[in-house]
Each structure stands twice: as structure tokens, then as C-alpha cells.
C-alpha positions in Angstrom: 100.9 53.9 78.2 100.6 51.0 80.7 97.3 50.2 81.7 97.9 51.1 85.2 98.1 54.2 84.1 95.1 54.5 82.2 93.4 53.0 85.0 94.5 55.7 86.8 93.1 58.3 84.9 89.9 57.5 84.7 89.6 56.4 88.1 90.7 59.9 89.7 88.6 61.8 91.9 88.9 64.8 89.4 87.3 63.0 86.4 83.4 62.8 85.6 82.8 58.8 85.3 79.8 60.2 82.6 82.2 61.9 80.3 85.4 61.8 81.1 85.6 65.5 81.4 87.8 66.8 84.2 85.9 68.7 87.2 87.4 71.8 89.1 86.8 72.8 92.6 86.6 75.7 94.8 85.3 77.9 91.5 89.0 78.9 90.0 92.2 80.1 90.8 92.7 80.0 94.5 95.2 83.6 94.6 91.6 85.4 93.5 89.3 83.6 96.2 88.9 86.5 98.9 90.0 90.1 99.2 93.1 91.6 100.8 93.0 94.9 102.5 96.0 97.1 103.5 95.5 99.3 106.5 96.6 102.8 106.6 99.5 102.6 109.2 100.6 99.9 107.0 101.5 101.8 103.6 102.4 104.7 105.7 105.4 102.5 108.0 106.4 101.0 104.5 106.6 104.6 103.0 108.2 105.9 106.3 111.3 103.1 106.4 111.5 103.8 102.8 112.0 107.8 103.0 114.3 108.0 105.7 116.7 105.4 103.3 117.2 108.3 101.1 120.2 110.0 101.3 120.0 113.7 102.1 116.4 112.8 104.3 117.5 113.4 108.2 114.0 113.3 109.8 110.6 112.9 109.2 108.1 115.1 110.6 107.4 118.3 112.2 110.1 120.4 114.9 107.1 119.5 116.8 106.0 116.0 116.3 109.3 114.7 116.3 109.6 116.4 120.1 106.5 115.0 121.0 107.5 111.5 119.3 110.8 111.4 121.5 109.4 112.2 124.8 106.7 109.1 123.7 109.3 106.3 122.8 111.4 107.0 125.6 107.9 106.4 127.9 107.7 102.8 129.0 104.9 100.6 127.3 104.0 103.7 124.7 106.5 102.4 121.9 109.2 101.5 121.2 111.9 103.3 119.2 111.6 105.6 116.6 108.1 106.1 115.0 108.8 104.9 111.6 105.4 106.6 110.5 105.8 110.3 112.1 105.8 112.6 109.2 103.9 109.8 107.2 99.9 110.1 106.2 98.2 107.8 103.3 95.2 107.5 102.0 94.6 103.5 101.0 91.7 102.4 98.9 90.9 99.0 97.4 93.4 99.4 94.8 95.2 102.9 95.2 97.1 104.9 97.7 97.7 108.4 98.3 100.5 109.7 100.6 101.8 112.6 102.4 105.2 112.8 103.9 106.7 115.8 106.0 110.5 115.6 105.7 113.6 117.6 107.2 116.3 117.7 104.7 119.9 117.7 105.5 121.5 121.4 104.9 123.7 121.5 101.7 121.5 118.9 99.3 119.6 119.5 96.7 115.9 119.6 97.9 114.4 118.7 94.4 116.5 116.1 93.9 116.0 114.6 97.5 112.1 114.9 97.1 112.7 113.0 93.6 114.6 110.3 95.3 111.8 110.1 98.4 109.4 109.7 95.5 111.3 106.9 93.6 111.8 105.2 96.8 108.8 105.3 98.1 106.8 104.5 95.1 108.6 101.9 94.6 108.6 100.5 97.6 104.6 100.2 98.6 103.6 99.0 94.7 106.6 96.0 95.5 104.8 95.3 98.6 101.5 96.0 98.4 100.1 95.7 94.4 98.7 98.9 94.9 98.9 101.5 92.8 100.8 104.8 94.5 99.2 107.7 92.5 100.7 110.7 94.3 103.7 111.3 97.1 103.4 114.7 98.2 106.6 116.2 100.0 106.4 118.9 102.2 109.3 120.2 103.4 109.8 121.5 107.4 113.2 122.2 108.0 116.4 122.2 107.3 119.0 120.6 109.2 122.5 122.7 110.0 125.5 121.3 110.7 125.8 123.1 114.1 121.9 122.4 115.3 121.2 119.8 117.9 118.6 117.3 117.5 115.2 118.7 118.2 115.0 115.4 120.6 115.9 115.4 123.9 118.6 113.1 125.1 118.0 110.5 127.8 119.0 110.9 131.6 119.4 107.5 131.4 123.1 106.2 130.3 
């Protein structure tokens, strides 16, 4: 070692002159100074975008909200699109989440095995995001799409 370089070391900021033993500060690890909360609408738009990628899932929601959710994104200033978190309700605490989705499966799939697929998606979806802990996805199931039903939604007027 040059003697620049020991110089250097014991002339750092970091280093108690007294003892040569190095300080810290700021009181540890910066990534656990302060608390992070996750709000609600959050975990649920996450757990929305991430049941409607399932295959077999055509809606999410009620007959009826998903009316009501149409006529309101197609009003000027009250959204825009679809609501990624109709059909979506969670429960977030400090370090758990809770969730309730209300899906419409497509006619012809296998509901338990859409339902598993929602859950596997959406679990793994909010822990990858959010470091919480997902300890139940309830799936209620509304309807069931035909082939030969419209949309529930009204079109626009406007081409």
C-alpha cells in the first residue's frame, strides 16, 4: 500500500480520528428507513389487469356494474376506458391483502380451472409487485358468457 493511500484512510470523513473505528450514518440500511403503504385501489387495479389476462375470463363484474361502468367511461371527464378495478375489492393491511373478484366466464371453459388460473395470476401478480402477502382470492362467479349474447354494454352513437 502507498502511503497516499493510507493517508487516505484514515483521513476519511467515515473514520473516528480516536480509534480508527469506522462510523455509520442515518442509523442502518437505508431500504428499512420509513414505511411504504399500498392503497386499496392499488392491489385491486393490479389484481384486476391481472384476472382479465386469464384465458377463459371475459368480464369482470356484475350484469350490472359493468352497465353502469360503460355508461360512466363513455361520460366525458368521469374516466377513461375500461375500469380495470370493476369486479375487484381488497382488503390491504401493513403486510397482507385480501381480495374479492366477481368474474364472467366465457361459455364452454372449465370454471375451476379458470378460477385456478385467476388465483395463480393474481397472486402472483400483487406479491411481485407489492411484497405483500396475498392470503385469500375469492372468485365469485356472475355469469356466463354465450356465444350468441351481446355485450351487456351499450355501444356508442358516436362512430
Amino acid at each position: 500500500m502507498t502511503d497516499m493511500t493510507e493517508r487516505n484512510r484514515t483521513d476519511s470523513p467515515d473514520t473516528d480520528k480516536g480509534g480508527g473505528r469506522t462510523t455509520k450514518r442515518g442509523g442502518g440500511n437505508p431500504a428499512t428507513r420509513g414505511r411504504t403503504t399500498i392503497a386499496d385501489g392499488v392491489v385491486e387495479k393490479i389484481a384486476g389487469l391481472a384476472a382479465r389476462d386469464v384465458v377463459g375470463v371475459h368480464a369482470m363484474g356484475s350484469g350490472m356494474s359493468r352497465t353502469f361502468g360503460a355508461v360512466r367511461d363513455k361520460v366525458p371527464g368521469a374516466g377513461s376506458g375500461k375500469s380495470v378495478t370493476r369486479g375487484v375489492k381488497a382488503e390491504v393491511g401493513e403486510v397482507q391483502t385480501a381480495l374479492d373478484l366477481e368474474i364472467v366466464v366465457d361459455y364452454g371453459v372449465s370454471i375451476s380451472d379458470v378460477a385456478r388460473d385467476v388465483r395463480e395470476n393474481v397472486v402472483a401478480a400483487v406479491e411481485r409487485m407489492t411484497g405483500l402477502e396475498v392470503v385469500e382470492v375469492n372468485i365469485a362467479v356472475s355469469d356466463v358468457k354465450l356465444p350468441d349474447e351481446e355485450d351487456d354494454e351499450p355501444e356508442s352513437r358516436l362512430q
